[in-house]
Backbone bond lengths (Angstrom), bond angles and torsions (degrees), N, CA, C in turn:
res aa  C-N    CA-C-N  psi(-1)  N-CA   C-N-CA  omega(-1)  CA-C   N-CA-C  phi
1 X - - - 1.455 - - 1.514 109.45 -
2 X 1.261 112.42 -176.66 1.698 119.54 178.36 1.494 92.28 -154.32
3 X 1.576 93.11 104.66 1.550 111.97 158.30 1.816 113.48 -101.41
4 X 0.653 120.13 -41.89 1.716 113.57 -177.16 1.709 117.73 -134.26
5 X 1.294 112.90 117.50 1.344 118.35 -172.46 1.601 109.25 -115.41
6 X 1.127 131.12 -178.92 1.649 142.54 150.33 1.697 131.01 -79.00
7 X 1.018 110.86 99.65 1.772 96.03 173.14 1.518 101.05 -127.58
8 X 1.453 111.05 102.58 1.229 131.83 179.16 1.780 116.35 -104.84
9 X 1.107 113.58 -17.96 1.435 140.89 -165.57 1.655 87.01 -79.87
10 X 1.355 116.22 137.99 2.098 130.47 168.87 1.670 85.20 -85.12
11 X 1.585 83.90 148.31 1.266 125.08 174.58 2.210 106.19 -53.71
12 X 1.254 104.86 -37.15 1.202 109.11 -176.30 1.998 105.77 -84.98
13 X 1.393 110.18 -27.92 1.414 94.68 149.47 1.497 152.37 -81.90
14 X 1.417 96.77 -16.57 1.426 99.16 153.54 1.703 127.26 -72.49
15 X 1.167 104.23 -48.30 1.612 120.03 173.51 1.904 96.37 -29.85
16 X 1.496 110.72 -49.16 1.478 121.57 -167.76 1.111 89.43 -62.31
17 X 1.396 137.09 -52.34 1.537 144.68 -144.92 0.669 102.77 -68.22
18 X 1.585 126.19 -66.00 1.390 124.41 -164.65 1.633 119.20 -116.08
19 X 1.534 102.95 32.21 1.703 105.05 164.61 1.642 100.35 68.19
20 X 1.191 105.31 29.21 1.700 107.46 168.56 1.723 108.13 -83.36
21 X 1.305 132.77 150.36 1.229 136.17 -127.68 2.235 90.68 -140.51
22 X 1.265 85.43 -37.17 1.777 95.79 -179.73 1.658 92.85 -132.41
23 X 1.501 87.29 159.63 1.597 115.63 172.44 1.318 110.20 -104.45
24 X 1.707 121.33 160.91 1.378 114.95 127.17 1.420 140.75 -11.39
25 X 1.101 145.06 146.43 1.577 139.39 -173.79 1.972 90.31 -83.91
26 X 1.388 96.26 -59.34 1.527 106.79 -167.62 1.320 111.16 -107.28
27 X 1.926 139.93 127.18 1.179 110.33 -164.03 1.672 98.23 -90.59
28 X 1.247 115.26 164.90 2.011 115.45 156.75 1.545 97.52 -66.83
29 X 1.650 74.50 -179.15 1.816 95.74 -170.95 1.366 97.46 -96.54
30 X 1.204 116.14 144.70 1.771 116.68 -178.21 1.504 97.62 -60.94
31 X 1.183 129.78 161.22 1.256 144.93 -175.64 2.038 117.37 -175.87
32 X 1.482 97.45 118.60 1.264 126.89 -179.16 1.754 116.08 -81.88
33 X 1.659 102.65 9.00 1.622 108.02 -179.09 1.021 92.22 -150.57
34 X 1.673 138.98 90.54 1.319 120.63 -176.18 1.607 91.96 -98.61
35 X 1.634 115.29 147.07 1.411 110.21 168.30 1.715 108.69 -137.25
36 X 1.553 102.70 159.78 1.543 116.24 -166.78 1.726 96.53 -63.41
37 X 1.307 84.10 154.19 2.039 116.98 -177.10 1.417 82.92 98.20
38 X 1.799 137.57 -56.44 1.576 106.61 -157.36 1.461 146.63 -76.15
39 X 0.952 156.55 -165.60 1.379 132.89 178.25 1.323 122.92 -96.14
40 X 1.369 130.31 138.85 1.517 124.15 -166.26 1.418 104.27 -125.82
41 X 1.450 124.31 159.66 1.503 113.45 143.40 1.968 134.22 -40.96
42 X 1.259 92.96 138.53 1.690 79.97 169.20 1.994 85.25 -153.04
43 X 1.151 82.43 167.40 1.664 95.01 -175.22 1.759 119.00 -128.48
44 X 1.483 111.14 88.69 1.097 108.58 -152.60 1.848 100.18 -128.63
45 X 1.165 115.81 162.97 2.062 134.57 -177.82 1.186 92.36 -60.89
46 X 1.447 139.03 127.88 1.399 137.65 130.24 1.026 97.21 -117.37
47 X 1.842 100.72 138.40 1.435 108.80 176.08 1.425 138.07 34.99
48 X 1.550 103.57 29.95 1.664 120.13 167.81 1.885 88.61 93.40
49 X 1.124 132.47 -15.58 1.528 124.92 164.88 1.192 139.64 -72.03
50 X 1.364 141.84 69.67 1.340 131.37 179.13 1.179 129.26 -32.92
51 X 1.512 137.21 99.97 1.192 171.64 -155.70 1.574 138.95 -105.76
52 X 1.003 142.69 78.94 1.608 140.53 164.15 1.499 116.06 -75.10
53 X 1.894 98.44 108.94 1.386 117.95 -177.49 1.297 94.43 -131.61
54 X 1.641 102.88 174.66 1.558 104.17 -168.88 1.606 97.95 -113.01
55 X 0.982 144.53 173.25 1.389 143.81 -135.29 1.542 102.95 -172.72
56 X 1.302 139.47 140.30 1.447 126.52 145.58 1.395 117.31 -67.63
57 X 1.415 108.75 138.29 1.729 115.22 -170.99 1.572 91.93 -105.59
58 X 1.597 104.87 111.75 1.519 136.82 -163.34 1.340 124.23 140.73
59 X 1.196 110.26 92.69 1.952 95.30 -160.91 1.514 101.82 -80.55
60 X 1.124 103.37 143.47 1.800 123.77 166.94 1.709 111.97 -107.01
61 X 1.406 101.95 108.79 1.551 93.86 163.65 1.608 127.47 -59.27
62 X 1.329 111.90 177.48 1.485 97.84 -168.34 1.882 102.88 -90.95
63 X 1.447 100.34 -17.41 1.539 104.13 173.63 1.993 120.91 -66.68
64 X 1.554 102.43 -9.33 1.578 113.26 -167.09 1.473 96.14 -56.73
65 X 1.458 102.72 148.79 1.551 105.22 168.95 1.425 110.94 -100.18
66 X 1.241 106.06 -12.99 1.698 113.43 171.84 1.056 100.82 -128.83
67 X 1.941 115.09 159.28 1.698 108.35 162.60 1.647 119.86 -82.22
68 X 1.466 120.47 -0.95 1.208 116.32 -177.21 1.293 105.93 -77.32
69 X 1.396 148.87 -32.37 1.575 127.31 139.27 1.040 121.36 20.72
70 X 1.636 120.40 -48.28 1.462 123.96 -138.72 2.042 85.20 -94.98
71 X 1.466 103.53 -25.34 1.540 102.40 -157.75 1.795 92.59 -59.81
72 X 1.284 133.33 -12.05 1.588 122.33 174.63 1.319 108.78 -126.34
73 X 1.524 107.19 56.91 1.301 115.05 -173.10 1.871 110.51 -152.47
74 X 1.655 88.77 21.38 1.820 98.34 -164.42 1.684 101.66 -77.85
75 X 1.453 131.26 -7.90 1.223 144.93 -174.38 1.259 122.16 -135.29
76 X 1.314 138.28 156.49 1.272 123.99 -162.26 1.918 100.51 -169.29
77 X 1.425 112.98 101.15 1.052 132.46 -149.11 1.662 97.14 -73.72
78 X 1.339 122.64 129.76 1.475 129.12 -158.30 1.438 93.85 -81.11
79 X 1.202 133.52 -24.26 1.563 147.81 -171.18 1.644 104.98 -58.09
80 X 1.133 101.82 -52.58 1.731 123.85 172.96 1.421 148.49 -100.73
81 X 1.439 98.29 10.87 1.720 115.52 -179.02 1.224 108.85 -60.45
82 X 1.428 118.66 -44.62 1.419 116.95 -170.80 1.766 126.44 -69.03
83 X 1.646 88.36 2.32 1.861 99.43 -155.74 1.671 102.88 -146.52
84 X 1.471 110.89 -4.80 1.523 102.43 171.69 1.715 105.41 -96.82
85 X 1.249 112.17 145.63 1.806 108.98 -175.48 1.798 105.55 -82.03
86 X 1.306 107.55 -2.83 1.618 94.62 179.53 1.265 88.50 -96.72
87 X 1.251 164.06 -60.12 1.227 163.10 -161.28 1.785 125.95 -83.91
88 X 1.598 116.98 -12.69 1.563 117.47 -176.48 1.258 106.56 -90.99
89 X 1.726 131.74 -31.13 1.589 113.33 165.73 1.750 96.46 -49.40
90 X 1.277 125.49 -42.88 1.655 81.53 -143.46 1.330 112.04 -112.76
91 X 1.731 102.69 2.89 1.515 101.86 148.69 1.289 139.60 -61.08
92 X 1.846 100.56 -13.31 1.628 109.74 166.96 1.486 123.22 -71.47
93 X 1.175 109.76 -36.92 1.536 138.38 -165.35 1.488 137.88 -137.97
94 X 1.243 109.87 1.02 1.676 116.22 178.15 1.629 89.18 -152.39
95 X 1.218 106.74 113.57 1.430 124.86 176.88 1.699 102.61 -151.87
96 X 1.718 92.41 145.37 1.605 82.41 -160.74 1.962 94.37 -154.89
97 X 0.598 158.79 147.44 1.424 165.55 -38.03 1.808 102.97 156.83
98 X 0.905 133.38 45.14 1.902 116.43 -168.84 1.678 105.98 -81.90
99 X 1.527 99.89 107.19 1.538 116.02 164.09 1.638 132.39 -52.78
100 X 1.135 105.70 127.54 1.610 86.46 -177.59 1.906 94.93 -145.24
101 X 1.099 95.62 163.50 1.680 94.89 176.72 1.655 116.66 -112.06
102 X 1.326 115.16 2.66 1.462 129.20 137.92 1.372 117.86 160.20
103 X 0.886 144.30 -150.09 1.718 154.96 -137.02 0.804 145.04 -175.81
104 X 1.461 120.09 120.47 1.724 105.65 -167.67 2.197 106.18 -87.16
105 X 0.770 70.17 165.00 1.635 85.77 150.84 1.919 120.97 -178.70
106 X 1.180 86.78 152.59 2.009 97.23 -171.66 1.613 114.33 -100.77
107 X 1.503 98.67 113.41 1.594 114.63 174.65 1.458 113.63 -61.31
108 X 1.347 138.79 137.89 1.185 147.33 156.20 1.185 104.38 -46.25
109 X 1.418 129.21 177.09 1.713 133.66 163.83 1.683 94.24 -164.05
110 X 1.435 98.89 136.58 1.385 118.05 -177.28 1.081 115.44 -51.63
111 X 1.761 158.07 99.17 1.324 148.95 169.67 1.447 96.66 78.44
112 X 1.343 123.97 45.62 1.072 141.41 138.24 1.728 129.02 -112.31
113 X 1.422 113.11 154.62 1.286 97.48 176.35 1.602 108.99 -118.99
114 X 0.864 97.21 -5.58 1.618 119.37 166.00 1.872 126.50 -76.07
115 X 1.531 113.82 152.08 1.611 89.43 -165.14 1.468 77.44 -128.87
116 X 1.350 94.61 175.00 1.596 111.73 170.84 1.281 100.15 -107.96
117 X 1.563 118.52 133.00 1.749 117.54 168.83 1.705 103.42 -81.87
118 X 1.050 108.84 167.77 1.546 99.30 177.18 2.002 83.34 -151.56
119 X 1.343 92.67 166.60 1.857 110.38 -174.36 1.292 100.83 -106.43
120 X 1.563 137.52 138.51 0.878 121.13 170.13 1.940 116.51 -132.81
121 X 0.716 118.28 110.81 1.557 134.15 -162.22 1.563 130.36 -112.50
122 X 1.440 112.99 137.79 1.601 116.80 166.60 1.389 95.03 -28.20
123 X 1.801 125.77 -176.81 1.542 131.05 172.83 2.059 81.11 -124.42
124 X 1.011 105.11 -0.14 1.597 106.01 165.52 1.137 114.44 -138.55
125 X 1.001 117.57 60.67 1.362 131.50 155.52 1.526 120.69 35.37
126 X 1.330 112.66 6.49 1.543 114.79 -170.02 1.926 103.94 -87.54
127 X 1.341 118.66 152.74 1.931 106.72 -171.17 1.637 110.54 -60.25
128 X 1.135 110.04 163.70 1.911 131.02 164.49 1.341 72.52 -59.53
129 X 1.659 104.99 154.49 1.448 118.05 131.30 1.429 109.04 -110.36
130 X 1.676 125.87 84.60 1.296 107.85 159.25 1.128 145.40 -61.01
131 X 1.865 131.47 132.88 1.180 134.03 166.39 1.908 104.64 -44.78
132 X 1.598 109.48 144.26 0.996 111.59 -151.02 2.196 80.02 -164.33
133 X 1.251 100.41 160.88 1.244 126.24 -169.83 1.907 93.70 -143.27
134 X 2.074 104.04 153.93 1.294 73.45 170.84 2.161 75.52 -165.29
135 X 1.481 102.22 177.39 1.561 88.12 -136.20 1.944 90.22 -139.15
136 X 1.244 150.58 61.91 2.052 123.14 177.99 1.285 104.48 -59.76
137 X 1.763 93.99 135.10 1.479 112.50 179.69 1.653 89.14 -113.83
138 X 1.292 123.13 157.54 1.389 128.63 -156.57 1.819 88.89 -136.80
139 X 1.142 117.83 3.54 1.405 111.98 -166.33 1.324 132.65 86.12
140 X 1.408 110.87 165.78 1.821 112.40 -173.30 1.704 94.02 -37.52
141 X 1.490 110.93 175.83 1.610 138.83 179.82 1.189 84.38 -128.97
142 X 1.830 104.06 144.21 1.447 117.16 152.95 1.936 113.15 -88.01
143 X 0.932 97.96 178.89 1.688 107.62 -176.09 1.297 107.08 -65.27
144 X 1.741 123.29 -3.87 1.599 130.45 174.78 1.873 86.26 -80.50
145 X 0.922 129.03 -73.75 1.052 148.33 -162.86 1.868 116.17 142.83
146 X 1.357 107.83 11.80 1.428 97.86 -165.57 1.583 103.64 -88.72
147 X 1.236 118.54 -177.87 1.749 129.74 -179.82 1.839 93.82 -74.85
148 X 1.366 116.27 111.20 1.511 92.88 159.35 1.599 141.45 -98.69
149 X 1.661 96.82 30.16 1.272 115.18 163.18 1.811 104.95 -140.16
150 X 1.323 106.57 178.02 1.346 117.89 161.96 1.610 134.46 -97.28
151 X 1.573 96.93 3.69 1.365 99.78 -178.26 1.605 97.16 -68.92
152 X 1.555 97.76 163.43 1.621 115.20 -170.29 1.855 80.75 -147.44
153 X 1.488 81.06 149.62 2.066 89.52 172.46 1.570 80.95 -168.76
154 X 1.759 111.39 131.58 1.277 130.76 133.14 0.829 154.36 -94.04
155 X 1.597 144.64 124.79 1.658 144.01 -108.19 1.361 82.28 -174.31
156 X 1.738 82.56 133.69 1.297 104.83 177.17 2.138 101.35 -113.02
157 X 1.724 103.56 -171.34 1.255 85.32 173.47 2.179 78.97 -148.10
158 X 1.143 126.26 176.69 1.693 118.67 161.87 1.333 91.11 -110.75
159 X 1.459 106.60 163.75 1.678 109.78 -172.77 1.785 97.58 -116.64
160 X 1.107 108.31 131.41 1.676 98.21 -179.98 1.545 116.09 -110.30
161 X 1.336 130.76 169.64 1.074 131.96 172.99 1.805 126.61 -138.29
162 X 1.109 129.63 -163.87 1.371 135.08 -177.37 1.954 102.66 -68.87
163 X 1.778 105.26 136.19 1.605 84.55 -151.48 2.010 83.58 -83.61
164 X 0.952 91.86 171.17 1.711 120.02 177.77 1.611 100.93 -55.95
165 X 1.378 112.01 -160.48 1.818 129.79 178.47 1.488 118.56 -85.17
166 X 1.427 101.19 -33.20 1.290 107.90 168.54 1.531 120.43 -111.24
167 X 0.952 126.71 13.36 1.665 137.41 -174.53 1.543 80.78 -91.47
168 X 1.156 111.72 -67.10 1.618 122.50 -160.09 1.677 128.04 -21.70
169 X 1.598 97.04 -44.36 1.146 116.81 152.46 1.390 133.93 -36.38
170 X 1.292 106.15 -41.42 1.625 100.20 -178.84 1.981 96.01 -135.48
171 X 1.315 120.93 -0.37 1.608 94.14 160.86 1.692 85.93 -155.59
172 X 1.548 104.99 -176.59 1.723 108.03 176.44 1.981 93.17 -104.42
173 X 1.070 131.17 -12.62 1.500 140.25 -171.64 1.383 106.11 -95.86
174 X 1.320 135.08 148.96 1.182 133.86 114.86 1.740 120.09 -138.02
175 X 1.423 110.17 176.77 1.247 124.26 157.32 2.134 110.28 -13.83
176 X 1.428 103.07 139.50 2.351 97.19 152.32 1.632 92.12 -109.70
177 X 1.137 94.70 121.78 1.461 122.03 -156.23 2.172 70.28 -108.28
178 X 1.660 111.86 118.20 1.775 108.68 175.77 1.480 98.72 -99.96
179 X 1.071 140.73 143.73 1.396 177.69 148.97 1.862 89.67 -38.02
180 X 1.479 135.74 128.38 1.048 125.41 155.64 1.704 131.31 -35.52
181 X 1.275 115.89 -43.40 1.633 134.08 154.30 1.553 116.00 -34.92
182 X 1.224 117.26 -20.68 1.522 140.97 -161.46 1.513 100.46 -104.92
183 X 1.009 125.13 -46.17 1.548 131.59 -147.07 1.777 118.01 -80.21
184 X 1.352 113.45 -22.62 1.090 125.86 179.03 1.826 90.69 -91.16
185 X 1.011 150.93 -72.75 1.178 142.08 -177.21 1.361 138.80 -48.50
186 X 1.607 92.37 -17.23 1.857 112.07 178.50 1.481 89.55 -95.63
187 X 1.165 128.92 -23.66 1.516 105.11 -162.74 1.865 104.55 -117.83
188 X 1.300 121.25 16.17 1.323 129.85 145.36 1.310 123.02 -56.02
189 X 1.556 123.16 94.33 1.306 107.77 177.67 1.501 118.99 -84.44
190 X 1.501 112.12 14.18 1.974 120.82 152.55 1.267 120.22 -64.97
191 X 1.782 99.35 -22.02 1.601 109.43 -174.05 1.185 106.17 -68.10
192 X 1.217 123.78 136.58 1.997 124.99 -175.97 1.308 91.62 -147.96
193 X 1.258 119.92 16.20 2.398 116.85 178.84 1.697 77.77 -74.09
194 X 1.085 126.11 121.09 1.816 129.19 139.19 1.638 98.71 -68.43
195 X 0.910 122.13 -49.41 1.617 113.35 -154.71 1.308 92.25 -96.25
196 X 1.180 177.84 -144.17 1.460 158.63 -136.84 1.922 103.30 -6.70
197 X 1.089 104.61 -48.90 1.659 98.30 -174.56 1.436 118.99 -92.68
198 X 1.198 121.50 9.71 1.107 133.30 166.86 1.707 109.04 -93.80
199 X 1.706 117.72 -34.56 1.259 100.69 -178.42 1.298 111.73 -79.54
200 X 1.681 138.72 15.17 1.269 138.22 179.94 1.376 90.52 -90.34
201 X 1.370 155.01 20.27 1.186 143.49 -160.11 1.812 100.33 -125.69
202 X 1.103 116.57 61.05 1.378 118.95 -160.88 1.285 114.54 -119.12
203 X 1.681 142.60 120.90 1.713 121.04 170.77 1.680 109.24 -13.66
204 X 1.142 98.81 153.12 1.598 114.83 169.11 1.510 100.84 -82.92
205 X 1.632 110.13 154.43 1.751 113.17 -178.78 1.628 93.41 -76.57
206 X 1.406 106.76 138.54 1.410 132.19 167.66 1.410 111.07 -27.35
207 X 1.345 120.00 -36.08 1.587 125.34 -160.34 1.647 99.92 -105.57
208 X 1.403 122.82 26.59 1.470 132.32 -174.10 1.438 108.79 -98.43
209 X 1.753 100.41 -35.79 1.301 130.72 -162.31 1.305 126.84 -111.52
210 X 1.382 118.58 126.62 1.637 121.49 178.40 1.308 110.65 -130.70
211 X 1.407 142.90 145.32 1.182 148.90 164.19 1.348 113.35 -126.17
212 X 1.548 98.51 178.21 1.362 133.84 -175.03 1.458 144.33 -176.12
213 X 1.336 124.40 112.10 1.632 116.47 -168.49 1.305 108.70 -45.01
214 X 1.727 108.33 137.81 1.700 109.76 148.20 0.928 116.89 -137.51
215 X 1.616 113.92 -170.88 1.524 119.82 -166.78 1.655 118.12 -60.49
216 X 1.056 129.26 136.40 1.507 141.92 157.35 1.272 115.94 -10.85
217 X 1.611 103.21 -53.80 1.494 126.62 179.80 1.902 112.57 -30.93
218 X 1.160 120.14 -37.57 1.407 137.04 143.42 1.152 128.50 -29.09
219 X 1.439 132.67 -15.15 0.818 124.50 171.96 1.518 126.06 -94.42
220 X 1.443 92.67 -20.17 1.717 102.95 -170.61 1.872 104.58 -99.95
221 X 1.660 96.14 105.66 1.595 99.03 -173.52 1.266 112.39 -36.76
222 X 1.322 146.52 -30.78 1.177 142.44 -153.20 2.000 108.63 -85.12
223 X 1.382 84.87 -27.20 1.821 82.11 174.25 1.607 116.26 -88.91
224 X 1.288 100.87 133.12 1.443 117.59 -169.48 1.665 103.12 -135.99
225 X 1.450 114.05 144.68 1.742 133.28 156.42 1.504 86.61 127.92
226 X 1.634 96.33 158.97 1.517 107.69 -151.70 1.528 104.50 -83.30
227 X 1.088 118.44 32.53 1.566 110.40 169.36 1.566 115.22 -86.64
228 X 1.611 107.77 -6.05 1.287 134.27 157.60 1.486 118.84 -54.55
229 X 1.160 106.14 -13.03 1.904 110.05 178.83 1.574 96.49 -127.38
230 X 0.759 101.24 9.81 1.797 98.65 179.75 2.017 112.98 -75.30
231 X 1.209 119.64 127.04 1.190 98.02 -178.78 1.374 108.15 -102.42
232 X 1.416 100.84 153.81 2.105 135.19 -168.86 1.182 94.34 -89.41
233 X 1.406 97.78 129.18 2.043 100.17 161.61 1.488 123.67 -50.19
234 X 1.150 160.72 -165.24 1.257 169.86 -121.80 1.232 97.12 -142.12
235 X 1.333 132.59 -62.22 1.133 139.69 -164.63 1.472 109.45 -77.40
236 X 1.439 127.79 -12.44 1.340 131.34 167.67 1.343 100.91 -73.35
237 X 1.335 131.59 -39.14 1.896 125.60 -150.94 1.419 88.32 -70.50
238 X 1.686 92.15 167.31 1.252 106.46 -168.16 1.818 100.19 -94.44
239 X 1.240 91.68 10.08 1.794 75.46 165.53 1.740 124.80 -114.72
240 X 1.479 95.34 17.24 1.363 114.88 149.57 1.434 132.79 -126.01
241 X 1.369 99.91 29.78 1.404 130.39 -170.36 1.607 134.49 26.74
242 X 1.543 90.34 59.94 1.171 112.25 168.12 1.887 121.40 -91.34
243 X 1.446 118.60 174.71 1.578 92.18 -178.36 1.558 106.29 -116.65
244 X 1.557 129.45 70.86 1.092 98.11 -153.66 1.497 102.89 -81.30
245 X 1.137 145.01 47.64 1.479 141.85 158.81 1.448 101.01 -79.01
């Protein structure tokens, strides 16, 4: 899965990145602990415009009667897009790009109950483009079927897959990390091929990816600044029982 990533990168450098055409109105605050329910960049087609807006990371279908739905909806298993009903509208038609500049994830340890977080990153520093799905909920329906409010909220979800050669090591999941070659075709919402757009849903190549242990401190949403990607000697991790929190 992918619970907490990096998006440190302005809204006007991604826009550069990925041939986005409009920004955000307002940018977020860079943040080195991003966590699910808050809002992130994603880079998605409006109206034939390529676009970087910020999104809640939790998708809400448009049928939800609440938006907290979305709180077990921060991932969205590439195995089943085509066949789960919270996720197949908008794998047909709302597909969207969520940038990140990398990712943690937490290793198990044998007769431990404790994990090691580890960072996981381009080896050039340039963002993931994660495959990403993304969803407007208009609010509860009355028994007509109409919206019985006007609130609107857009929610995204990342789609994950089987982890790579070196993911393996520390989870069986990660991030579909799309290939620039990818990006114009995932983010066509004319595109309706499931089976052409389903085979872009593949581990990332081994040589995409670099890691590194860090501090614990990662775990607790509230700590933020990039000493959070900083990597701990060996002898700090907690699977040589060091404390690096």
């Amino acid at each position: 899965m992918c619970g907490r990533f990096v998006s440190s990168s302005s809204p006007a450098d991604l826009a550069s990145y990925f041939g986005a055409e409009g920004t955000v109105d307002e940018a977020l605050e860079p943040t080195y602990n991003v966590a699910p329910t808050t809002d992130v960049y994603v880079v998605h087609a409006d109206g034939g415009v390529r676009r970087v807006d910020a999104f809640h990371w939790g998708l809400v279908p448009g049928w939800a009667k609440d938006p907290k739905v979305g709180n077990r909806m921060i991932n969205a298993r590439a195995e089943t897009l085509a066949t789960k009903g919270a996720f197949k509208p908008a794998f047909r038609r709302r597909r969207c790009i969520v940038p990140a500049d990398g990712f943690y994830e937490w290793k198990k340890l044998p007769g431990q109950k404790r994990k090691q977080p580890y960072f996981i990153h381009r080896p050039d520093d340039e963002p993931f483009a994660f495959a990403g799905l993304w969803e407007v909920w208009r609010g509860p329906q009355g028994d007509d079927g109409a919206a019985e409010s006007t609130e609107q909220l857009r929610s995204t979800t990342i789609i994950t897959t089987a982890a790579n050669e070196p993911m393996r090591a520390i989870h069986d999941r990660m991030p579909v990390v799309l290939p620039p070659s990818a990006w114009d075709a995932w983010l066509d919402p004319e595109n309706d091929d499931i089976d052409t757009l389903g085979r872009l849903l593949v581990p990332a190549p081994p040589s995409l990816i670099t890691m590194h242990p860090v501090s614990t401190d990662v775990g607790n949403v509230r700590n933020q600044g990039p000493h959070l990607i900083e990597a701990i000697p060996a002898e700090a991790t907690v699977e040589h029982g060091g404390d690096p929190g």
